[in-house]
Every structure is written in C-alpha cells, then in structure tokens.
C-alpha positions in Angstrom: 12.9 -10.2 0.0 10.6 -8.1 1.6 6.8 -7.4 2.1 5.4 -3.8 1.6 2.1 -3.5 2.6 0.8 0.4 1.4 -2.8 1.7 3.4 -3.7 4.3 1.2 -6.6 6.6 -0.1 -9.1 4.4 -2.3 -9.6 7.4 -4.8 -5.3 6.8 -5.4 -5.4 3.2 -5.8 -5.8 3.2 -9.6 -2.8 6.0 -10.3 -0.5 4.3 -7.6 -1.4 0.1 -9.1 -1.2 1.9 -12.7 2.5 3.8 -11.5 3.8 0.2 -10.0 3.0 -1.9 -13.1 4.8 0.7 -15.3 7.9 0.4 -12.8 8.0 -3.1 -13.0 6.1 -4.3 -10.3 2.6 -5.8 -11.7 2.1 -8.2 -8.9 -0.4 -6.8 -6.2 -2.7 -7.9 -3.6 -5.6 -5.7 -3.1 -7.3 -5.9 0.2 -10.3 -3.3 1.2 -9.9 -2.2 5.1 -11.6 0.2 7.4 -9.6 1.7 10.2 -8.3 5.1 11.7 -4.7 6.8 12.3 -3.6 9.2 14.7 -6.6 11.6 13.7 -8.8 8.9 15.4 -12.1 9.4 13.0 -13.3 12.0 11.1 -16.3 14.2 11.9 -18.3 16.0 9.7 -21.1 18.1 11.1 -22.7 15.8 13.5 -21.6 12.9 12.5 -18.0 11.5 13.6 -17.0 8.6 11.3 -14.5 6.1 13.2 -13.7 4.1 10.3 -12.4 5.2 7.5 -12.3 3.0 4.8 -9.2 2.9 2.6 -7.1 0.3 0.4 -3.7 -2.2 1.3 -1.8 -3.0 -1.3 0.8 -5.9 -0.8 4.0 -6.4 -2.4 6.7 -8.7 -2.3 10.2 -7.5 -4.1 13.4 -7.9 -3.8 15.6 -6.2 -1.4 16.8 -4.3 -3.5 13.9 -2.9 -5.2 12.4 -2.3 -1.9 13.4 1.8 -2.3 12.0 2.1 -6.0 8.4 0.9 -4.8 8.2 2.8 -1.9 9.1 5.9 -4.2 6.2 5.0 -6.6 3.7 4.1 -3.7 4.6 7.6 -1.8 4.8 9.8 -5.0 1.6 8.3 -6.4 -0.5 8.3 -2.9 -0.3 12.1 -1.4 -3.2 14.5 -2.0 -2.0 17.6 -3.0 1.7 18.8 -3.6 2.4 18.2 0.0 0.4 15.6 1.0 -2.6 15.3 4.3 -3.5 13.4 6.7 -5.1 10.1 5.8 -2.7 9.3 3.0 -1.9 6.6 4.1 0.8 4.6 5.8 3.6 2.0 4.3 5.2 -1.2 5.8 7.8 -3.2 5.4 9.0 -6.1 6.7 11.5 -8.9 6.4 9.8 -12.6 4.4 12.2 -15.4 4.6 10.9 -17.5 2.2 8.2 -18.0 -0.3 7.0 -20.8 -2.5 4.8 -21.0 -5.9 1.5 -23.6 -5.1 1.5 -24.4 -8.6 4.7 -25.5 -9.3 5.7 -26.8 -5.7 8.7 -24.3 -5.9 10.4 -22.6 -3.4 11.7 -18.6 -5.0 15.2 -17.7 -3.3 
C-alpha cells in the first residue's frame, strides 16, 4: 500500500474529491495548509503574500491503484489546458501497515 498526499489549489478540491469518488476511491483526508513552492510567495502590487494557502488530500490505496489516482488527482488539479505554477504537488510513499480502531484489525 501506499500514501498519496496531493497539495493542490483549494478552488480544485471539489472537482478533483468529486473525480476520485467516481474512480473508486471515496476515502479522503482533507487537511487545510498554508505554505509556498519554488515561486517563494506571491506579490501582488505591494503586497507579497508568503503563504499561500491551499488543500492536502491523503490517500491510502493499493499498490496497484497507486497510478489511477495520481491520473485523477493530476488531470483534475491543473489550471488551464497546461497547467501553472501553484497547482500543486503529489507524494507518495511506502505504509507498511495499517489497522481499523474499530474493529481492532490489522488490513494486509
């Protein structure tokens, strides 16, 4: 299994939660987070904003659903047909186990 965690565009969250519950993939985390990229801030007149704020999703799926969610998250985050800076930015990373509190199971 794996954990994707998405930083994207807070006006895209809807469309791209929306696009991954169609796929298959209803379970989500939703986390709201300030921060920056490579752009380092934005500034707009006179004023320079160093945190932007944006959205993380976070996923955990199978290994080998990992590709179909990135697909939806990607196609469903970009501005515009090619995409811009402060679209966002996707992880993913290894989870070795994982266990349901309710039910005092461990999912393989």
């Amino acid at each position: 299994m794996v954990m994707i965690k998405a930083i994207i565009r807070p006006e895209r969250v809807t469309t791209v939660l929306s696009e991954l519950c169609d796929a298959g993939f209803p379970a989500v985390t939703k986390f709201d987070v300030v921060g920056r990229g490579k752009q380092r801030g934005v500034k707009v007149g006179d004023i320079y904003y160093d945190e932007i704020p944006k959205e993380m999703l976070m996923l955990v799926v199978k290994d080998e659903d990992k590709d179909d969610v990135i697909k939806v998250i990607m196609r469903n985050s970009k501005t515009g047909t090619k995409g811009a800076y402060g679209d966002g930015k996707i992880f993913v990373m290894p989870v070795e186990e994982t266990y349901t509190i309710s039910s005092n199971s461990k999912e393989l």
